[in-house]
C-alpha positions in Angstrom: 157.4 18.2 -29.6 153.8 17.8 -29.4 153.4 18.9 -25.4 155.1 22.0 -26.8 152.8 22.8 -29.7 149.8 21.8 -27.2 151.2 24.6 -25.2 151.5 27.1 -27.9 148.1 26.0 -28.9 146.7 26.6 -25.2 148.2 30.4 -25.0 146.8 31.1 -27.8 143.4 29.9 -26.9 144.0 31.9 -23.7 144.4 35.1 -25.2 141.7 34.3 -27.8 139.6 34.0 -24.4 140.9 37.5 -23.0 140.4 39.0 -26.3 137.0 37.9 -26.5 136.2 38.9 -22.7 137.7 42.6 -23.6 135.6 43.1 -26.3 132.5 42.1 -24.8 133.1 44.6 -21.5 133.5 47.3 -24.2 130.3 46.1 -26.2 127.9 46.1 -23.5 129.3 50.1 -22.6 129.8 50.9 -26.3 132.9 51.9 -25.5 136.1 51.6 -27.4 134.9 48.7 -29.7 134.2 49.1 -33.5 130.5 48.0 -32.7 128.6 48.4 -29.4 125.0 46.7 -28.5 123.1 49.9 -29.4 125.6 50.5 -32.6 124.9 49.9 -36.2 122.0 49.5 -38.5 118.7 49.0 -37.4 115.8 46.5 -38.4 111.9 46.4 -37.1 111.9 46.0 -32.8 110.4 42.3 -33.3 112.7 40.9 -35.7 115.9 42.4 -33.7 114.2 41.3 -30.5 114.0 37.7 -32.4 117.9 37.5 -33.6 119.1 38.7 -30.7 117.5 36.0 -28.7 118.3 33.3 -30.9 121.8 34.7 -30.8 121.9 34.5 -26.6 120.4 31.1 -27.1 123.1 30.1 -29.3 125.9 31.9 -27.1 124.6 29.8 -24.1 124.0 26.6 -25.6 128.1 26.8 -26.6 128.9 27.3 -23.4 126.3 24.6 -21.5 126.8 21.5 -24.3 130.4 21.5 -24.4 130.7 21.8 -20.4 128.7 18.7 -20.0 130.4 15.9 -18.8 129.4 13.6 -21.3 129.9 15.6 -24.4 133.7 15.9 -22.9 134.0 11.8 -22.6 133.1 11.9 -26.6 135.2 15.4 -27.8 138.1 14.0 -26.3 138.2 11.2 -28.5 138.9 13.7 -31.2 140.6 16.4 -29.3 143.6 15.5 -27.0 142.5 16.2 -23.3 144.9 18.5 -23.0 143.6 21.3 -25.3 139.9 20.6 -24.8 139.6 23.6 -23.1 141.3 25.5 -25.0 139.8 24.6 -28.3 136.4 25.2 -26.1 138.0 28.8 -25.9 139.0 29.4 -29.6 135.2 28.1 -30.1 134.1 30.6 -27.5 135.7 33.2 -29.8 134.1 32.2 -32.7 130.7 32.2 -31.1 131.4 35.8 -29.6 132.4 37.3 -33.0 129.0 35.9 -34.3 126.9 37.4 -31.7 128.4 41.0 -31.8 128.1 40.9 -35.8 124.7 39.7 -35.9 123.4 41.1 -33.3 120.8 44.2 -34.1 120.7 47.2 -31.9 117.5 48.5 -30.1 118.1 51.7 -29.3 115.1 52.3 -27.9 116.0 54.8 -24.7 115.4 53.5 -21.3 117.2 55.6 -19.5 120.0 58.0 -20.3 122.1 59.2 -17.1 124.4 62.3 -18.3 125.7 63.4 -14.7 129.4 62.9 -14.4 128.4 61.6 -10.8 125.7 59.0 -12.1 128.0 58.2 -15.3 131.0 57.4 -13.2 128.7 55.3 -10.5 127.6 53.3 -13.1 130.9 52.5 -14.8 132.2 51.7 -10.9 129.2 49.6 -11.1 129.7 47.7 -14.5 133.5 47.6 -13.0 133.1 45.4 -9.9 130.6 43.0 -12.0 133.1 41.9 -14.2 135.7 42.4 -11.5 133.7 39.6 -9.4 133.1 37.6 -12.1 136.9 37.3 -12.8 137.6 36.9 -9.5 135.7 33.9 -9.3 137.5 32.7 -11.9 140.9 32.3 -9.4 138.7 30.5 -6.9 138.4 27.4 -8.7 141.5 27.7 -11.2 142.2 30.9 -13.4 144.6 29.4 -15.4 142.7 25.7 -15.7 139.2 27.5 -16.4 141.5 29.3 -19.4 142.9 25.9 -20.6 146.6 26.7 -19.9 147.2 24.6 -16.6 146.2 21.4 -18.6 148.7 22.8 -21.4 151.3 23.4 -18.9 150.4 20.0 -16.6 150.9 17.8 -20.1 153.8 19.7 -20.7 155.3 18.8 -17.2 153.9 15.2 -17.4 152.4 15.6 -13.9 149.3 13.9 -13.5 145.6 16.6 -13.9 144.2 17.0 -10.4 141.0 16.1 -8.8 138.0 17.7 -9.7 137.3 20.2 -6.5 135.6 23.1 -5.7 136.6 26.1 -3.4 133.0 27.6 -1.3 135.3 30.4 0.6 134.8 34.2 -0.3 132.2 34.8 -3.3 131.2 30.9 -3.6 130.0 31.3 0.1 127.5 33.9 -1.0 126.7 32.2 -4.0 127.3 29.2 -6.1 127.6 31.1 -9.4 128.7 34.7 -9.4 129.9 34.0 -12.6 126.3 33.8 -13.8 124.9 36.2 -12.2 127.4 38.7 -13.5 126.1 37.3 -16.8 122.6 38.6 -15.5 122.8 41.4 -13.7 125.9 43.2 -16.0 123.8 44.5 -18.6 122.0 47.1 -17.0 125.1 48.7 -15.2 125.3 51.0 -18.7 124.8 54.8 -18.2 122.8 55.0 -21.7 120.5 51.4 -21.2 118.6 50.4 -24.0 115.6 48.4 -24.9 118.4 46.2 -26.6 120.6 45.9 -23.1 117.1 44.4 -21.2 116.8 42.1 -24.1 120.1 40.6 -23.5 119.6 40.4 -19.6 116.3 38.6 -20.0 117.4 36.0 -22.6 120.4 35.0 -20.6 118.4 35.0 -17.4 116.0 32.9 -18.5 118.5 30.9 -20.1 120.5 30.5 -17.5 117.6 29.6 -15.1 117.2 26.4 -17.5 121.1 25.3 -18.1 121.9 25.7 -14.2 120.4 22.4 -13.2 122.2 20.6 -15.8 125.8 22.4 -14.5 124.9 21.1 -11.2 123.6 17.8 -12.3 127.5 17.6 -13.3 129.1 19.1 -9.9 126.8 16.1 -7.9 128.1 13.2 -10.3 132.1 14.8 -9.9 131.5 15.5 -5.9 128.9 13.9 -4.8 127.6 14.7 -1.1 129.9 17.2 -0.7 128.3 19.5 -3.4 125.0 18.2 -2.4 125.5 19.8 1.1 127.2 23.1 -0.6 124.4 23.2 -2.4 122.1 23.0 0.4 123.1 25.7 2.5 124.2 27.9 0.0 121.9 30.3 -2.6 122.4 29.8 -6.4 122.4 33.3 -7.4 121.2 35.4 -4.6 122.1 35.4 -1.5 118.8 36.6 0.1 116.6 33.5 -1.7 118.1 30.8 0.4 116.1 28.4 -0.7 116.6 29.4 -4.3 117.5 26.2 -6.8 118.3 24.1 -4.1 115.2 21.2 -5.3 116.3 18.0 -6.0 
């Protein structure tokens, strides 16, 4: 019974995850959500520019601390392997609804584009971010990323694979298109805000300072192999070939 209910429990962390991922590709347009990142009541620029930073901060360290390898070896002692990703995904939700409710709009104009040609290049834009960063996702495991295949492997009783990593397609232009979708998605909106730069800087910078740590991770599962990956291949843009590669 209970590889059943861990099941259950994984789809619905799954959707939680989807849901969470919908709402945020609205948010950042302010389209088709009950609250966008330039809707709602406003407070002084300082003090928005303050929560919303702590709010990134928070988003990210969610995401970075419970990835770690080590904080895994001690949350599995109270959450069954199975569904440790998925309850990292009904967390994920959690911290998702806190930053669109807390977060305070800036809607301080940067630029406005009102062409149906400039409009509809910019939502083709904002498109193929999240469409790469979701692709990724199928390079390394869709379904494991979303916590089902562990589900579904417990379920099965067949043994969880080996750690491994796929460097074909987008991972041989970049180790983390992921992230830089996370960087670079903001400022793909038609109407940009002083509030859609804020997000992009905080989770640049932030993710500047959590990437080492990721990778510290990918060396200790992979070794050599990821060390030579890592050599050849740009973190986050392709033209800095150098870029994050230090030891």
């Amino acid at each position: 019974m209970k590889p059943v209910l861990f099941l259950i429990y994984a789809i619905g962390g799954y959707a939680a995850g989807q849901a969470s991922l919908l709402y945020l590709m609205g948010f950042f347009i302010d389209f088709a959500v009950p609250k966008g990142i330039s809707q709602g009541p406003t407070t002084s620029v300082p003090w928005a520019i303050a929560i919303n930073v702590a709010l990134v901060l928070l988003f990210g360290l969610h995401h970075s601390i419970t990835a770690r390898s080590s904080f895994k070896r001690w949350w599995t002692k109270f959450v069954p392997a199975p569904i440790e990703r998925a309850t990292y995904l009904y967390m994920t939700a959690a911290m998702t609804f806190a930053l669109v409710y807390f977060w305070q709009p800036i809607p301080i104009t940067v630029w406005d584009i009102d062409t149906t040609g400039g409009m509809t290049a910019m939502y083709v834009a904002y498109g193929m971010v999240w469409t790469m960063m979701l692709l990724a996702t199928f390079q390394f495991g869709h379904f494991g990323f979303f916590g089902l295949a562990q589900a579904w492997e417990n379920f099965r009783k067949s043994s969880p694979k080996d750690p491994s990593i796929t460097v074909g397609l987008l991972y041989a232009v970049v180790r983390h298109p992921i992230s830089l979708g996370w960087m670079i998605m903001a400022w793909m909106a038609p109407h940009l805000t002083v509030g859609h730069i804020v997000f992009s800087a905080a989770a640049f910078a932030y993710i500047l300072i959590a990437t080492p740590f990721e990778e510290a991770d990918l060396i200790e599962e992979l070794g050599d192999y990821y060390r030579e990956y890592r050599r050849r291949t740009s973190a986050f843009f392709p033209w800095f070939k150098g870029q994050g590669n230090a030891d």
